[in-house]
C-alpha positions as CSV (number, residue, x, y, z in Angstrom):
1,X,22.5,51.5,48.7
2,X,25.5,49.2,49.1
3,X,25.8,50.8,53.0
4,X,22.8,49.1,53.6
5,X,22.5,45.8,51.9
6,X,25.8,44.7,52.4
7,X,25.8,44.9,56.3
8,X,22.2,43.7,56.0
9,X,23.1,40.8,54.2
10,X,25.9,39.4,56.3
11,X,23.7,40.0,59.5
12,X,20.8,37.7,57.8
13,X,23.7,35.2,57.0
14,X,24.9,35.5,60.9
15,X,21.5,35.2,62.1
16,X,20.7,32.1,60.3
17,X,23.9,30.5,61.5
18,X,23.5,31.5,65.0
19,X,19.8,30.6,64.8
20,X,20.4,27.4,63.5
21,X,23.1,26.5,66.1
22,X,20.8,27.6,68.8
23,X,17.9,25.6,67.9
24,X,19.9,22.3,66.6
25,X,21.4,22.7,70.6
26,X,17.7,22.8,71.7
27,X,17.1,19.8,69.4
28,X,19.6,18.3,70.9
29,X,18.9,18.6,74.6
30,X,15.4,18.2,74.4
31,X,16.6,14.5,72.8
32,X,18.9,13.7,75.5
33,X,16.8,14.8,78.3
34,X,14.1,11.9,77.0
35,X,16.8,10.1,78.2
36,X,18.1,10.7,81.3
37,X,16.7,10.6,85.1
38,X,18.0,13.9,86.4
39,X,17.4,16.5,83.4
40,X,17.9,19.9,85.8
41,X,21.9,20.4,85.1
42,X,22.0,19.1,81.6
43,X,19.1,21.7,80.9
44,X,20.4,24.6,82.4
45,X,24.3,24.0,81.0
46,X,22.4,24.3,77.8
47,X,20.4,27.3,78.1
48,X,23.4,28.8,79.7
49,X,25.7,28.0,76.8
50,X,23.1,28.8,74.4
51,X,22.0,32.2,75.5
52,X,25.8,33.2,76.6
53,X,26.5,32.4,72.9
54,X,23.3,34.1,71.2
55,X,23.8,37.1,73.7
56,X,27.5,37.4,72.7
57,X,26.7,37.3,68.9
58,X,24.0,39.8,68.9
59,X,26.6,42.2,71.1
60,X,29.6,42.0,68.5
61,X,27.1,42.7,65.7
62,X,25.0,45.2,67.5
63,X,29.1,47.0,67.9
64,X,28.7,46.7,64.1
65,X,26.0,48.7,63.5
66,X,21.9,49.1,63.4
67,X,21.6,47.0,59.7
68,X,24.3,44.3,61.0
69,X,21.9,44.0,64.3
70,X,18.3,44.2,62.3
71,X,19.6,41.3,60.0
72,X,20.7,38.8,62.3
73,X,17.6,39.3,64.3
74,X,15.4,38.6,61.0
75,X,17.8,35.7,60.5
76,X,17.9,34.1,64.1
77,X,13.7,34.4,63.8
78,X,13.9,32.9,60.3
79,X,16.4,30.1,61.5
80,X,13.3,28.4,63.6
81,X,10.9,27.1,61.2
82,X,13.9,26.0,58.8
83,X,15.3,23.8,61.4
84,X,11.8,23.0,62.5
85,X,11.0,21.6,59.2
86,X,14.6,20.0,59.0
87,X,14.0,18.2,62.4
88,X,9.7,17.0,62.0
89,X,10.9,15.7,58.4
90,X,13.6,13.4,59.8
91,X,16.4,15.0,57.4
92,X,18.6,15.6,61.1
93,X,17.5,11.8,62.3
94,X,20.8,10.4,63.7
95,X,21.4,6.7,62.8
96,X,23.8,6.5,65.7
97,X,21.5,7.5,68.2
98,X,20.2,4.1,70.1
99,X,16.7,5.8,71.0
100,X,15.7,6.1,67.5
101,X,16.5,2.6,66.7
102,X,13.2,0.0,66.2
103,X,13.5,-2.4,69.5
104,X,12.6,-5.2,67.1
105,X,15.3,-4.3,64.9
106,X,17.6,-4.2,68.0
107,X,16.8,-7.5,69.3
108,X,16.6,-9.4,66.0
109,X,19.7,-7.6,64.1
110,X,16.9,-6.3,61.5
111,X,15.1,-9.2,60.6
112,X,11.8,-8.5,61.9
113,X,10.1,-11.5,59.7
């Protein structure tokens, strides 16, 4: 029983982390390419990264074994709706980042009144 839970349960932990990572990077680009005029090479160096990444992963655990494999993979699919719900609820909002500043809070230092 241990053979199977054990493997299985660190392949659900790697897929989460690896899922997350992947779609926070997709988060991320997707927010920076609102912002730029030329998106093409900033879009592609991500999916590049991001896939090289995913695909190297899934390789070293798949060397692991058939339960290692089978768990990430239910974790990488799981990852997506957490970080989903993290990013349409505003918990992963950056502060720092000038596009999701109000312009009248911009302009007037905060006092909109």
């Amino acid at each position: 029983m241990t053979d199977v839970v054990l493997p299985l349960g660190l392949g659900v932990l790697a897929g989460l982390a690896l899922g997350a990572a992947y779609f926070i990077g997709l988060w991320l680009t997707v927010r920076r390419v609102a912002n730029r005029n030329g998106p093409r090479t900033l879009l592609l160096v991500s999916f590049v990264v991001r896939s090289v990444v995913t695909l190297g992963v899934f390789v070293l655990l798949a060397r692991q074994g058939a339960y290692p494999l089978l768990g990430a993979l239910l974790g990488f699919i799981a990852a997506r709706p957490v970080v989903t719900r993290l990013v349409t609820s505003g918990v992963m909002r950056s502060e720092a980042n000038p596009s999701t500043v109000d312009h009248d809070e911009q302009v007037t230092g905060g006092d909109t009144a």
